[in-house]
C-alpha positions in Angstrom: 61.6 32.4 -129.8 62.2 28.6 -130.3 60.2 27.0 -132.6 57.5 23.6 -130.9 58.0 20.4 -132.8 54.9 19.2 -133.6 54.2 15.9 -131.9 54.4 12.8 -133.8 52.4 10.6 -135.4 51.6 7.9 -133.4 53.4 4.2 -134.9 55.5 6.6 -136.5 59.4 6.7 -136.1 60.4 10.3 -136.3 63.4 10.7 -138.6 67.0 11.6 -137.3 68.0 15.4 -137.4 70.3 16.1 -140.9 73.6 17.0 -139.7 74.0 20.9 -141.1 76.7 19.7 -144.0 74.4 17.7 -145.6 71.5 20.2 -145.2 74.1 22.7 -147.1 74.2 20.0 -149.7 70.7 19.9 -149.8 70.5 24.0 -150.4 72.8 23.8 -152.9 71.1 21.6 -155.0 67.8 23.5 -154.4 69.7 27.0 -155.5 71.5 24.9 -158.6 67.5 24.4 -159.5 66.2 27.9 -158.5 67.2 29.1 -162.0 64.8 28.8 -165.1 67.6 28.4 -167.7 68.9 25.6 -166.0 65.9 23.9 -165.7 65.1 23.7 -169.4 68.6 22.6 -169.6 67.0 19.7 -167.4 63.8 19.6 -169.2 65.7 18.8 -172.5 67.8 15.8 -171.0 64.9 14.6 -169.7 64.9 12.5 -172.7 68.1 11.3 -172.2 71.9 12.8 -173.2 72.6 16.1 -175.4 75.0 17.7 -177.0 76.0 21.1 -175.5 74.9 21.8 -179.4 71.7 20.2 -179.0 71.2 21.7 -175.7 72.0 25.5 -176.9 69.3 24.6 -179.8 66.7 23.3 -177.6 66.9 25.9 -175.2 67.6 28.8 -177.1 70.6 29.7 -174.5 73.9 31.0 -175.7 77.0 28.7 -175.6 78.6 31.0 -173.4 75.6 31.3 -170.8 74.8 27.5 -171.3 78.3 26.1 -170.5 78.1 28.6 -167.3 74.8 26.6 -166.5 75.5 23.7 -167.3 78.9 24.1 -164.8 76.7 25.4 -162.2 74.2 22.0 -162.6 77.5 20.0 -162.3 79.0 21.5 -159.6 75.4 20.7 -158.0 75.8 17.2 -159.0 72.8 17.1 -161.5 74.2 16.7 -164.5 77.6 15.0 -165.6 79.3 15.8 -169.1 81.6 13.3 -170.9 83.5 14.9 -174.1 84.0 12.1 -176.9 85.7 13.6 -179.8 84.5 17.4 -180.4 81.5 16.9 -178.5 80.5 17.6 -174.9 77.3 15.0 -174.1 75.3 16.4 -170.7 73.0 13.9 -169.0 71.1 13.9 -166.0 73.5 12.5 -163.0 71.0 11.8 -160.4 67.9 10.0 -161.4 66.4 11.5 -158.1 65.9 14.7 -160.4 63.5 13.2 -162.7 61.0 12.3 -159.6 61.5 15.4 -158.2 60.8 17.7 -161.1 57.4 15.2 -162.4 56.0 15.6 -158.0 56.8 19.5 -158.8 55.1 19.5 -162.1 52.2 17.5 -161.4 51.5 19.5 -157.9 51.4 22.7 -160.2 49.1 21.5 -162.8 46.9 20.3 -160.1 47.1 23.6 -158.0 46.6 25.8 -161.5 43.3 23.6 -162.2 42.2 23.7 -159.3 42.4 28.0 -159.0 40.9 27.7 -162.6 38.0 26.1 -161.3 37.7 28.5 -158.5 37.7 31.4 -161.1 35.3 29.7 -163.3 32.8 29.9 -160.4 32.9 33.2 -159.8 
């Protein structure tokens, strides 16, 4: 059975369907962020560039199963590494991410408070 649209706002423009490729894109990035060792690997370059050293340090992740993260955040086009000399640097590729994950975080913290309260009443 075919989902209604709901109706518009009125004033509002309704925004053009996404064509399905870029809606795969979209999924992709979500599944590249659906995994909690990659996002502290995001957490810790949310203060700017790391080491792959630094990063295995900071997040207490293998090398092996960091680099195999770290690929995976790449291929999603969240991260970018640059090798200069020995060392791999990681760094956040789309600042997008940053946005994204403090709307997440802040939604959270409000939704936990909020059940706290509830529970506090009871």
């Amino acid at each position: 059975m075919a989902r209604k649209r709901k109706p518009s706002r009125p004033g509002k423009t309704p925004k053009p369907a996404m064509p399905d490729e870029l809606l795969e894109q979209v999924a992709r990035r979500f599944q590249a962020l659906s995994v909690p060792s990659r996002l502290r690997i995001l957490n810790s370059l949310m203060n700017g560039p790391r080491s792959m050293a630094d990063l295995a340090t900071e997040t207490g992740l293998e090398q092996s199963n960091l680099s195999r993260q770290v690929k995976e955040l790449e291929l999603a086009g969240c991260v970018a590494r640059a090798k200069t000399g020995r060392s791999v640097q990681v760094e956040i590729a789309d600042p997008t991410l940053q946005e994204l994950c403090e709307l997440v975080c802040t939604s959270l913290v409000r939704r936990l408070a909020d059940r706290q309260r509830v529970l506090g009443k009871l």
